[in-house]
C-alpha positions as semicolon CSV with decimal commas, in nm:
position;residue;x (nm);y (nm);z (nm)
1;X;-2,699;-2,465;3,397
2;X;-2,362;-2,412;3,206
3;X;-2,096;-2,226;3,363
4;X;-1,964;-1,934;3,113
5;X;-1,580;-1,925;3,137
6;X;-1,412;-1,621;3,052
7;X;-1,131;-1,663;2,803
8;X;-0,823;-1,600;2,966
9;X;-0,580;-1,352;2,853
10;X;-0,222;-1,314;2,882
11;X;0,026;-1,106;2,758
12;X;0,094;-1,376;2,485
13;X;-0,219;-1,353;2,360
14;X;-0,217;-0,981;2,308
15;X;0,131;-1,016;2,157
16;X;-0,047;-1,290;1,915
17;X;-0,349;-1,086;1,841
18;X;-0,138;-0,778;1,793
19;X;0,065;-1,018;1,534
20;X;-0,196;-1,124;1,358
21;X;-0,376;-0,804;1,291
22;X;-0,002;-0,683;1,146
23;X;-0,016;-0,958;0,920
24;X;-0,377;-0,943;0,775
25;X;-0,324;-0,536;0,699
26;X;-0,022;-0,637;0,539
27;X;-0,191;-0,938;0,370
28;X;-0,481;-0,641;0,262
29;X;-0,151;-0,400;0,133
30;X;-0,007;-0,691;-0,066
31;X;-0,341;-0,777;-0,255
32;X;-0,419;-0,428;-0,344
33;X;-0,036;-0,330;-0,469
34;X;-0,130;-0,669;-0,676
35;X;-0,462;-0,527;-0,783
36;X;-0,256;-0,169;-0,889
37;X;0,090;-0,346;-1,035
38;X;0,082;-0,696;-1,120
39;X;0,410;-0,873;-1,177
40;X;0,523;-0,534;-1,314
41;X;0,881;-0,508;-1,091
42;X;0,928;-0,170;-1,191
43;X;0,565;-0,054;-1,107
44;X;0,552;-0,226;-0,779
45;X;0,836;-0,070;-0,619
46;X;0,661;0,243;-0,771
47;X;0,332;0,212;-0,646
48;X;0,473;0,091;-0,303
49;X;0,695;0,398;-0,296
50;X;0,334;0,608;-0,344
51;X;0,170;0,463;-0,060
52;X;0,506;0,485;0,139
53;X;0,527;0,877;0,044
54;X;0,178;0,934;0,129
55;X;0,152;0,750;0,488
56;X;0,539;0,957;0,574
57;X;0,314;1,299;0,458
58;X;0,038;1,231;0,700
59;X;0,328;1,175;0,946
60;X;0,245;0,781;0,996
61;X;-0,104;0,900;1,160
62;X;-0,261;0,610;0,888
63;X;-0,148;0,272;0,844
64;X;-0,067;0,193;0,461
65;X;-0,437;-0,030;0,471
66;X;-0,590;0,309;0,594
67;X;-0,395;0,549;0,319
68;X;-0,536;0,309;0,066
69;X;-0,894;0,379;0,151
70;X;-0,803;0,766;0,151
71;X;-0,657;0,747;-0,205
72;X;-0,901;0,529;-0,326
73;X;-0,668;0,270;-0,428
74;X;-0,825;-0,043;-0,647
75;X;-1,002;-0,360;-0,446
76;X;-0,782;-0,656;-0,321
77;X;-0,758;-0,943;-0,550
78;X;-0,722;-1,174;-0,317
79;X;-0,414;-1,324;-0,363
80;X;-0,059;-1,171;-0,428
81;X;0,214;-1,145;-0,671
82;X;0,590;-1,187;-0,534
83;X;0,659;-0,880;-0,664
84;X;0,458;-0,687;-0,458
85;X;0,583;-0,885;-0,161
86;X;0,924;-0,786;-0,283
87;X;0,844;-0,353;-0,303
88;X;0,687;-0,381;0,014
89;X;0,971;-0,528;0,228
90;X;1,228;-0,345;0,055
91;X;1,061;-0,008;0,088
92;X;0,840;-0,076;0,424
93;X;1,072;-0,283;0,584
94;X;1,419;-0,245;0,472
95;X;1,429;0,146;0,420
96;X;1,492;0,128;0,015
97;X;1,396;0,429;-0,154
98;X;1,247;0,406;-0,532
99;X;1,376;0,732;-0,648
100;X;1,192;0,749;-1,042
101;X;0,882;0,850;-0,842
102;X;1,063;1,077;-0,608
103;X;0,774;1,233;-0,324
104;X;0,520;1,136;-0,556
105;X;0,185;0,992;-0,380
106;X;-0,047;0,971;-0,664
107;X;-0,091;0,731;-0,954
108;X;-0,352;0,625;-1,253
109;X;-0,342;0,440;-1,587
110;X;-0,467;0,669;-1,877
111;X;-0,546;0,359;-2,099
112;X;-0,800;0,290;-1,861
113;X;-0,963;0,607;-1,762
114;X;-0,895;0,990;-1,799
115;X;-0,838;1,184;-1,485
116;X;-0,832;1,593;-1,571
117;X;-0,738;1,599;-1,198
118;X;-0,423;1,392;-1,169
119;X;-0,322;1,575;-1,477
120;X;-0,352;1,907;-1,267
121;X;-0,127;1,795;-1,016
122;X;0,269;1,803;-1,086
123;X;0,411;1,523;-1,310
124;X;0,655;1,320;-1,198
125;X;0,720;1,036;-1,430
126;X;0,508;0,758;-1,626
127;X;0,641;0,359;-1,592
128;X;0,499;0,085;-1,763
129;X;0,181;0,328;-1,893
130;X;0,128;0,471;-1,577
131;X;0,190;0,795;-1,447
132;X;0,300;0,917;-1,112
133;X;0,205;1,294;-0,974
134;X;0,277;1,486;-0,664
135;X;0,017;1,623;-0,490
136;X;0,000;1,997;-0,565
């Protein structure tokens, strides 16, 4: 009869586990800023701000992967753009603050749908055909 042996675990291995969890949410975050903004520069660091905004108003009580699944954010693509990499450690890691969208935590493309709803909330701005709105 084979013994069963229990996997060991050590403080090292929670640090790992805790690591790698960290890295495959943010691995989620960066496909789905992808999916939203592309290459766009501008429209990364203005989507990121949006998620940023709207995890800070819920008082960091949802991870950004979480706040995406609130706000119904697009599916991951699977892969990433450096862009994206680049608005999310500027604004998530280094503190940098995209002002053009100021507080705002919502977002949608008119030329691909019509949303009476994010037109009822205030405007903040549009960038590269999309426009930004803060939650009324």
């Amino acid at each position: 009869e084979a013994e069963i042996i229990a996997p060991v675990v050590t403080e090292d291995t929670v640090e790992d586990a805790e690591a790698t969890q960290e890295w495959d949410e943010r691995a989620y975050v960066l496909c789905v800023l992808t999916a939203e903004a592309g290459n766009d520069r501008e429209l990364c660091l203005a989507v990121t701000q949006c998620l940023w905004n709207a995890c800070d108003g819920y008082g960091w009580a949802y991870s950004p992967e979480e706040v995406m699944w609130l706000y119904r954010y697009t599916y991951s693509l699977g892969w990433w753009s450096e862009e994206a990499e680049e608005a999310y450690r500027m604004i998530f890691e280094c503190g940098y603050v995209y002002e053009p969208v100021g507080s705002a935590t919502l977002f949608y493309a008119p030329r691909y749908c019509e949303s009476a709803w994010h037109e009822s909330q205030e405007f903040v701005c549009e960038i590269s055909g999309v426009r930004f709105f803060k939650e009324r």
